[in-house]
ZATIVEX-588301 format. One record per residue (C-alpha): residue number from 1; x, y, z. Coordinates in Angstrom, 3 decimals. Example, Ala and Ser with C-alpha at 12.3 -4.5 7.8 and 13.67 -1.06 7.14 Angstrom:
residues 2
{pos=1&x=12.300&y=-4.500&z=7.800} $
{pos=2&x=13.670&y=-1.060&z=7.140} $
This chain:
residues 288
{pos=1&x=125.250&y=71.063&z=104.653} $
{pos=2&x=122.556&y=72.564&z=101.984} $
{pos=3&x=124.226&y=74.872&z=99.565} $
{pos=4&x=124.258&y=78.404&z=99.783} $
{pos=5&x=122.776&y=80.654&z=96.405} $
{pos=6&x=125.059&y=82.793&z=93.955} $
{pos=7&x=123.454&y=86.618&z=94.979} $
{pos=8&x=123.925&y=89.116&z=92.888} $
{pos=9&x=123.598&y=93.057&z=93.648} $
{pos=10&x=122.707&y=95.286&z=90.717} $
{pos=11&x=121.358&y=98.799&z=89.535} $
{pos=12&x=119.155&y=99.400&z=87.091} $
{pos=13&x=118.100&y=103.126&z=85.692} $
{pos=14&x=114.115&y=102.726&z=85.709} $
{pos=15&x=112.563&y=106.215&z=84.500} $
{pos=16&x=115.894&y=108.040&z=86.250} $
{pos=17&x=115.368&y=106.444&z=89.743} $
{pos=18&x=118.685&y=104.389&z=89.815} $
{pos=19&x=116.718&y=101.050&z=91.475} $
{pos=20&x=119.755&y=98.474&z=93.358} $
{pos=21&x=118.098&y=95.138&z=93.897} $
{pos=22&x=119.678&y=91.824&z=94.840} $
{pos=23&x=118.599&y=88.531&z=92.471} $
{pos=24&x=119.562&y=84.722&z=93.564} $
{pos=25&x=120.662&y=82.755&z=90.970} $
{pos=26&x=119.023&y=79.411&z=91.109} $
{pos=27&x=120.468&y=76.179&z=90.190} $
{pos=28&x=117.003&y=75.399&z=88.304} $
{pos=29&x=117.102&y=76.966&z=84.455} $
{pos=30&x=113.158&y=76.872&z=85.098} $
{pos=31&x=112.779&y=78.124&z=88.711} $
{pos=32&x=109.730&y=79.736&z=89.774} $
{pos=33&x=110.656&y=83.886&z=90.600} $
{pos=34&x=109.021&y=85.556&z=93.380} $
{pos=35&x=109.468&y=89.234&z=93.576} $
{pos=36&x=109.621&y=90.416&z=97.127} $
{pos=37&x=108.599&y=93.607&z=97.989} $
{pos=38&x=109.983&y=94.741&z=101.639} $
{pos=39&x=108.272&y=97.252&z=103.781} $
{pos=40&x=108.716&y=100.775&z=106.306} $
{pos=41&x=111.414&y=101.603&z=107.387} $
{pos=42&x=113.385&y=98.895&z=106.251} $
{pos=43&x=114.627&y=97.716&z=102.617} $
{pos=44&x=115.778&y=94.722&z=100.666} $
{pos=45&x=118.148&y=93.904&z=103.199} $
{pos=46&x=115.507&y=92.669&z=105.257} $
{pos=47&x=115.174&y=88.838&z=102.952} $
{pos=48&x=118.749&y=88.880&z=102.976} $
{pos=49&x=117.966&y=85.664&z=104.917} $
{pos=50&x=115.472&y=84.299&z=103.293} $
{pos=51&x=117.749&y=84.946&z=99.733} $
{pos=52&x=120.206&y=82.629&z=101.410} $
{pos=53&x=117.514&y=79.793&z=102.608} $
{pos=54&x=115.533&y=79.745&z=99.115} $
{pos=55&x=117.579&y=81.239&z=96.233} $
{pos=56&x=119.571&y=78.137&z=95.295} $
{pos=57&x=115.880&y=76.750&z=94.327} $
{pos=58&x=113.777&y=79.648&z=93.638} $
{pos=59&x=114.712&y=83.271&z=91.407} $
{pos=60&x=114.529&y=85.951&z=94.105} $
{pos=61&x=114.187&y=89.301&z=93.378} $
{pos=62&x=114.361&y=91.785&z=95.866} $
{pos=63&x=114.424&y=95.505&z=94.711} $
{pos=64&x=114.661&y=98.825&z=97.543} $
{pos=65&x=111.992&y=101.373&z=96.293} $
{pos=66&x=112.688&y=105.344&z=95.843} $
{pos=67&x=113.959&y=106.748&z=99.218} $
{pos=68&x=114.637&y=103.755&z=100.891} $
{pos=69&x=118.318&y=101.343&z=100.933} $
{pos=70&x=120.242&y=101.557&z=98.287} $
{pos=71&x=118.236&y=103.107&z=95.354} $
{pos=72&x=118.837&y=106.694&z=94.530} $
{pos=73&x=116.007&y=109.214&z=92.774} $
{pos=74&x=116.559&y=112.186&z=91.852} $
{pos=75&x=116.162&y=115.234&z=94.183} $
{pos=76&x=112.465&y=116.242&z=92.857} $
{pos=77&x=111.146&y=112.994&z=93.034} $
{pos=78&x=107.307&y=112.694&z=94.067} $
{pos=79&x=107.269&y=110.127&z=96.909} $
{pos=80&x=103.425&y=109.006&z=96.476} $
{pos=81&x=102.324&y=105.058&z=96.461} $
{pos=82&x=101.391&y=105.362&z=92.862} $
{pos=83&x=105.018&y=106.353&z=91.783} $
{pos=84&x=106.868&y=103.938&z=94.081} $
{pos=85&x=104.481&y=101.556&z=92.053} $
{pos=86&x=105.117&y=102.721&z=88.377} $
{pos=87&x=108.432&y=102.437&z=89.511} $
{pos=88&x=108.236&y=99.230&z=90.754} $
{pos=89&x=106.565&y=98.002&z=87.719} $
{pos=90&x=109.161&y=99.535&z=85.267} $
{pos=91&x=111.606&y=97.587&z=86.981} $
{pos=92&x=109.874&y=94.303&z=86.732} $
{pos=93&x=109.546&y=95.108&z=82.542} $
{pos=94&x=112.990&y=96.318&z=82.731} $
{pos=95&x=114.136&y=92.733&z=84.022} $
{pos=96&x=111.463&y=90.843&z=81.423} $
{pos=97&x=109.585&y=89.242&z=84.328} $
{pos=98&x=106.524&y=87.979&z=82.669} $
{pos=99&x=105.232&y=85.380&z=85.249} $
{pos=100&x=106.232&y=85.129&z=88.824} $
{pos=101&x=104.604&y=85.559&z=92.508} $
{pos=102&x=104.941&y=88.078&z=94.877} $
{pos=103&x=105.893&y=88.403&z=98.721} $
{pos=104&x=103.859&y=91.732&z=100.246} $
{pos=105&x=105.135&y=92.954&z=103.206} $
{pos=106&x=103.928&y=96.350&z=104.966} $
{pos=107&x=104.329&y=99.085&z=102.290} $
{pos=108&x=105.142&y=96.422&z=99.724} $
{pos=109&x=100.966&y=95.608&z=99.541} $
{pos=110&x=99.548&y=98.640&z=98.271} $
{pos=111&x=102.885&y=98.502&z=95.961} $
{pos=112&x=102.108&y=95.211&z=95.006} $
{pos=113&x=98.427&y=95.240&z=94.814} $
{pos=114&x=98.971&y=97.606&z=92.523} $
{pos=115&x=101.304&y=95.692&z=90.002} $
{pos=116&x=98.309&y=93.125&z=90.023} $
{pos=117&x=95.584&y=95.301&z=89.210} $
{pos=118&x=97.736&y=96.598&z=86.419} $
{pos=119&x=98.938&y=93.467&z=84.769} $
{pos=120&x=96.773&y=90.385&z=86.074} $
{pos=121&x=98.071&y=87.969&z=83.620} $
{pos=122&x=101.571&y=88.145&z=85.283} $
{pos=123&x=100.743&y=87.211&z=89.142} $
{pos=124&x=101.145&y=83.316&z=89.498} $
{pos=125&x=100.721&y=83.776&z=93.454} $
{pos=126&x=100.657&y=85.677&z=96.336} $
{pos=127&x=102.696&y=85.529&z=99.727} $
{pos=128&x=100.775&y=88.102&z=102.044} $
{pos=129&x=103.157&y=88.751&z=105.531} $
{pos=130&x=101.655&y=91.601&z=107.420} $
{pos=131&x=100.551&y=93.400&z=104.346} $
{pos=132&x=97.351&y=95.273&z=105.054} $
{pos=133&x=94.258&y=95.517&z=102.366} $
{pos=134&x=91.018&y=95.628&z=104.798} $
{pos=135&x=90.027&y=98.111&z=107.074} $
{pos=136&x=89.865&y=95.697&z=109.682} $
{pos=137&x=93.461&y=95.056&z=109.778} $
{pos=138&x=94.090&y=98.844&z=110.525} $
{pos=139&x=94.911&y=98.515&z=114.602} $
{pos=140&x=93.585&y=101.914&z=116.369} $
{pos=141&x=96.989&y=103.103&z=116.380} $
{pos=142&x=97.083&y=102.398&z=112.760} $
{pos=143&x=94.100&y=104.541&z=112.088} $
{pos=144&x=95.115&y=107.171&z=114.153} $
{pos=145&x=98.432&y=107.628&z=111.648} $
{pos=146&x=96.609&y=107.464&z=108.962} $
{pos=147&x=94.416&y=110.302&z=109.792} $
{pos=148&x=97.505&y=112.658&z=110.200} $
{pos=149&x=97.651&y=115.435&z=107.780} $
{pos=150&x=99.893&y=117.693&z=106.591} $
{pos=151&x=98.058&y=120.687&z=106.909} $
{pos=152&x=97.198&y=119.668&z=110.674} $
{pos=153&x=99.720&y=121.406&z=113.163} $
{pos=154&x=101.749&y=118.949&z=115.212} $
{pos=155&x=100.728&y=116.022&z=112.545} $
{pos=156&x=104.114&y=115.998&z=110.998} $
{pos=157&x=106.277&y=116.210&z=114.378} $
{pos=158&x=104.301&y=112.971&z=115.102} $
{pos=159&x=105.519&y=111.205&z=111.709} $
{pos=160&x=108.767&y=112.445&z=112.745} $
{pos=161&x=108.924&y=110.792&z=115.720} $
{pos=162&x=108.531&y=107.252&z=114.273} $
{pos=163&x=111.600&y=108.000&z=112.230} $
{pos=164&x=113.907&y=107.949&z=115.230} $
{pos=165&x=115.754&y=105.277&z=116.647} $
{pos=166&x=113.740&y=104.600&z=119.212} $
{pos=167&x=110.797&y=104.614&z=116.273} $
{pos=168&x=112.210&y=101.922&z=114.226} $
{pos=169&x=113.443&y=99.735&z=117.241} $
{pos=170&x=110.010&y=99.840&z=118.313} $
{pos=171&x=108.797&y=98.332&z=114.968} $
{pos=172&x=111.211&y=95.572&z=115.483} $
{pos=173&x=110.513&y=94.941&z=119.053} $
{pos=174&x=106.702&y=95.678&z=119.714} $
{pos=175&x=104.830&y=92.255&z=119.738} $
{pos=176&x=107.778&y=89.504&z=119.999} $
{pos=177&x=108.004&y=87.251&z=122.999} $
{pos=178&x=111.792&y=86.646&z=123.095} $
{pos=179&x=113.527&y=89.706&z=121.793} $
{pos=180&x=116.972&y=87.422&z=121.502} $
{pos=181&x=115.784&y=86.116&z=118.273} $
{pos=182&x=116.392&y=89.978&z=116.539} $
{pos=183&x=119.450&y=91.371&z=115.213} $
{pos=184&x=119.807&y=94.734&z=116.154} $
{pos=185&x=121.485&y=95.246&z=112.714} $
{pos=186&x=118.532&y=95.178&z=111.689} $
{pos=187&x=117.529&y=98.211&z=113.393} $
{pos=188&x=120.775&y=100.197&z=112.929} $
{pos=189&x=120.911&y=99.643&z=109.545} $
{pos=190&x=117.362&y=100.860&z=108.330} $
{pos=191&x=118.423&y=103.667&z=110.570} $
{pos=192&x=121.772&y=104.505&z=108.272} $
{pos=193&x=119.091&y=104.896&z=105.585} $
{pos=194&x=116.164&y=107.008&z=107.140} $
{pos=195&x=118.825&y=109.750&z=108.446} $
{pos=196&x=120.368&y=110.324&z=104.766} $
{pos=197&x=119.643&y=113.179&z=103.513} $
{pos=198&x=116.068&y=114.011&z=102.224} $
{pos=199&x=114.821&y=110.399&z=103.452} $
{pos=200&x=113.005&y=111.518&z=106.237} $
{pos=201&x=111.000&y=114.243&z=104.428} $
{pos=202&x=110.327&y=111.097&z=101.741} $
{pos=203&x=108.976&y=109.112&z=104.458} $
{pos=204&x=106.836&y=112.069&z=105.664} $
{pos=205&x=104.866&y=112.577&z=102.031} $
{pos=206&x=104.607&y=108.611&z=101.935} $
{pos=207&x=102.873&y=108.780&z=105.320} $
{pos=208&x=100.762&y=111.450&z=104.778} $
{pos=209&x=99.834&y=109.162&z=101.333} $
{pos=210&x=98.756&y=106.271&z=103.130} $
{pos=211&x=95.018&y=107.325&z=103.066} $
{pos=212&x=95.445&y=106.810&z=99.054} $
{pos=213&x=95.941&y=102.784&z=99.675} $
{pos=214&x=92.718&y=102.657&z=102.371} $
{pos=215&x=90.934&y=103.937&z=99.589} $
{pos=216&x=92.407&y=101.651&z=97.280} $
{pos=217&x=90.943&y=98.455&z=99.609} $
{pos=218&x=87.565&y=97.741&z=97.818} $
{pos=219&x=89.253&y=98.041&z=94.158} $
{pos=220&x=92.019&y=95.380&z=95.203} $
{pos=221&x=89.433&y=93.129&z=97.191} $
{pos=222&x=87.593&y=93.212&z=94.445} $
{pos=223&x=90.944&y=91.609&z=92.341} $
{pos=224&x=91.241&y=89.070&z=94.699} $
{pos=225&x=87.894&y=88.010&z=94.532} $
{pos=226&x=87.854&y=87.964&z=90.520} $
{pos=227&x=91.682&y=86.598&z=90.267} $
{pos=228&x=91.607&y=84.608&z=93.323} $
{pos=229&x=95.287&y=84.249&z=93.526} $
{pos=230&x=96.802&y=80.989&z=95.094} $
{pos=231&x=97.807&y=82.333&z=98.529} $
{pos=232&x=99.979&y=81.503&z=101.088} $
{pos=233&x=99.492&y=84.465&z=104.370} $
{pos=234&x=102.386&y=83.867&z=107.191} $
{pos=235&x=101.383&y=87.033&z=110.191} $
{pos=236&x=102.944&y=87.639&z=113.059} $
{pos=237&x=99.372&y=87.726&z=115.175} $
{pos=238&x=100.784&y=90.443&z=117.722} $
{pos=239&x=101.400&y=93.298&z=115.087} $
{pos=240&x=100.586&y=96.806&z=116.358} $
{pos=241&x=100.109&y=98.543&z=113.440} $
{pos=242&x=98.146&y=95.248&z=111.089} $
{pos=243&x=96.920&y=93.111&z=114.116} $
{pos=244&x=95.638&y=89.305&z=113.777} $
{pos=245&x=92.215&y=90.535&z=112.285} $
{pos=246&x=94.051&y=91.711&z=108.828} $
{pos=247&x=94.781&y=87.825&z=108.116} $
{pos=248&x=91.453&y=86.611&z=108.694} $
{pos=249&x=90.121&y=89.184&z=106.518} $
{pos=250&x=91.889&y=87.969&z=103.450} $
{pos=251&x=89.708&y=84.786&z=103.643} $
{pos=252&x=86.537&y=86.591&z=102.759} $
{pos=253&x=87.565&y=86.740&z=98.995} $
{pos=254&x=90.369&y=84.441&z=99.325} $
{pos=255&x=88.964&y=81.059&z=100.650} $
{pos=256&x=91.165&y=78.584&z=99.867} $
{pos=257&x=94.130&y=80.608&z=101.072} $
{pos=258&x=97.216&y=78.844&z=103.408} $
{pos=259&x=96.870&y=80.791&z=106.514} $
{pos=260&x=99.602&y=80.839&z=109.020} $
{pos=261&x=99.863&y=83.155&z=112.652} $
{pos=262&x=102.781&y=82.982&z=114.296} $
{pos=263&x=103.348&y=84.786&z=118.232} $
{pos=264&x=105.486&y=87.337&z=117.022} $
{pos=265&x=105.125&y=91.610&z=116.004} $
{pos=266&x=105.636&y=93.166&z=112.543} $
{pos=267&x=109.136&y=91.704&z=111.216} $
{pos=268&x=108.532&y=87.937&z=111.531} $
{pos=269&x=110.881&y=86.749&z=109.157} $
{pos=270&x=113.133&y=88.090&z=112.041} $
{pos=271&x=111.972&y=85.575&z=114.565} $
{pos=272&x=110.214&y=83.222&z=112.459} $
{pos=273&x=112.184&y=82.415&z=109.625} $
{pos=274&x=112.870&y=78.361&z=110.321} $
{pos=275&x=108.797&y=78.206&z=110.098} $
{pos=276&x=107.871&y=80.771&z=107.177} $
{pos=277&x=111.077&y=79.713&z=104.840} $
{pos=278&x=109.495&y=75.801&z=104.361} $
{pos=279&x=105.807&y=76.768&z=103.626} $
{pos=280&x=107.142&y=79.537&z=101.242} $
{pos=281&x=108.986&y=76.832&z=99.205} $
{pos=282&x=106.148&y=74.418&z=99.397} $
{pos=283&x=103.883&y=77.262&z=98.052} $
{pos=284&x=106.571&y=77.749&z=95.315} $
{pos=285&x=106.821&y=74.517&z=94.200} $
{pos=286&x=102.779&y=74.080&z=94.118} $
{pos=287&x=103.137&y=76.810&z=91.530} $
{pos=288&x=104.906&y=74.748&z=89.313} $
């Protein structure tokens, strides 16, 4: 039987958000690091399987941004893309991490996009999993949400309504052909977090934000096409939020990316881990 990593589960003070992260602790002094940046509604619990397949070979780094796991900010906190970034990015200087890759997942691409634009030098690769940065990845229903505004009566009932139960099951569900293969912990737990207090109302601003990282597409395109990035994309094809055509896209200004679809929704490390863990460690060790 393969060995199982050393985790560890910290907290580190980055600009008075208290950030909790969990790190593998490789058996390789020189292992390559991959930050990986989890997505909405869920948190860093959501490679806690993925920790456990790699991190005996490979440094992973998994932090939960302001208002979501285990990371607490303080009460006047502004929950925009930009400051779940900065944060993000003090946390990466805070831990020294001068070189490593990233895993972009959902929210996790504007975050990480971001990071890139910022500090070029320091992205040895990318791992793009249902992380949107083209409008033609945005699925109708996708568009529709991001339209909502604040000001716009009924608009923030509607981003209410995703924050139920029912709303983050869906997420889960939508898209995958044999529902057996999810853990409804899954579910529950990203549901502990959204109803503690003041996490839906930070969910609300960060949805009403979204329009900020749509805007943001040409400027990070543009990175790609300059950086170019080795690239590994795994997608669950039958996303319905970042459908199939979000993928493809990437191959405009990333040609020589790895491009993988696999017949699942959103979450496919849920149903698809056995196929995404191997071609993430063969992308790792082509990095080295």
């Amino acid at each position: 039987m393969s060995s199982l990593p050393l985790v560890q589960h910290r907290r580190i003070d980055v600009d008075g958000v208290e950030v909790f992260y969990r790190e593998s602790v490789p058996t390789r002094p020189d292992a390559p690091v991959l930050l990986l940046l989890h997505g909405f509604p869920t948190a860093s619990h959501q490679f806690r399987r993925l920790i456990d397949a790699l991190g005996t070979h490979y440094r992973l780094i998994a932090p939960d941004y302001p208002g979501f796991g285990n990371t607490v900010a303080p009460p006047d906190f502004d929950y925009t893309f930009d400051r779940l970034a900065d944060i993000t990015e003090g946390f990466v200087e805070r831990l020294g991490l001068t070189a490593f890759a990233m895993y972009i997942f959902d929210f996790g691409a504007p975050i990480g996009l971001r990071l890139a634009t910022r500090h070029p030098d320091r992205i040895t690769g990318l791992i793009i999993q249902n992380g949107n940065a083209y409008e033609a990845g945005l699925s109708e229903a996708a568009q529709g949400f991001i339209a909502l505004r604040p000001d716009h009566e009924g608009d923030e009932d509607i981003v209410r309504g995703l924050l139920t139960l029912e709303g983050t099951r869906s997420q889960y569900e939508t898209g995958v052909p044999d529902p057996t293969l999810l853990n409804p912990d899954a579910w529950t737990l990203d549901q502990h977090y959204l109803d503690l207090p003041g996490r839906k109302e930070a969910q609300v601003a960060l949805a009403f934000d979204y329009k900020s990282n749509v805007a943001r597409y040409p400027e990070w395109q543009s990175w790609l096409r300059k950086h170019t990035p080795p690239t590994l994309i795994t997608w669950g094809a039958n996303d319905p939020f970042f459908p199939e055509p979000g993928a493809h896209a990437y191959l405009a200004d990333l040609p020589d990316a790895d491009l993988h679809l696999f017949d699942t929704g959103h979450f496919a490390l849920e149903t698809h881990l056995p196929e995404i863990a191997p071609l993430i460690a063969d992308f790792l060790e082509r990095l080295t």
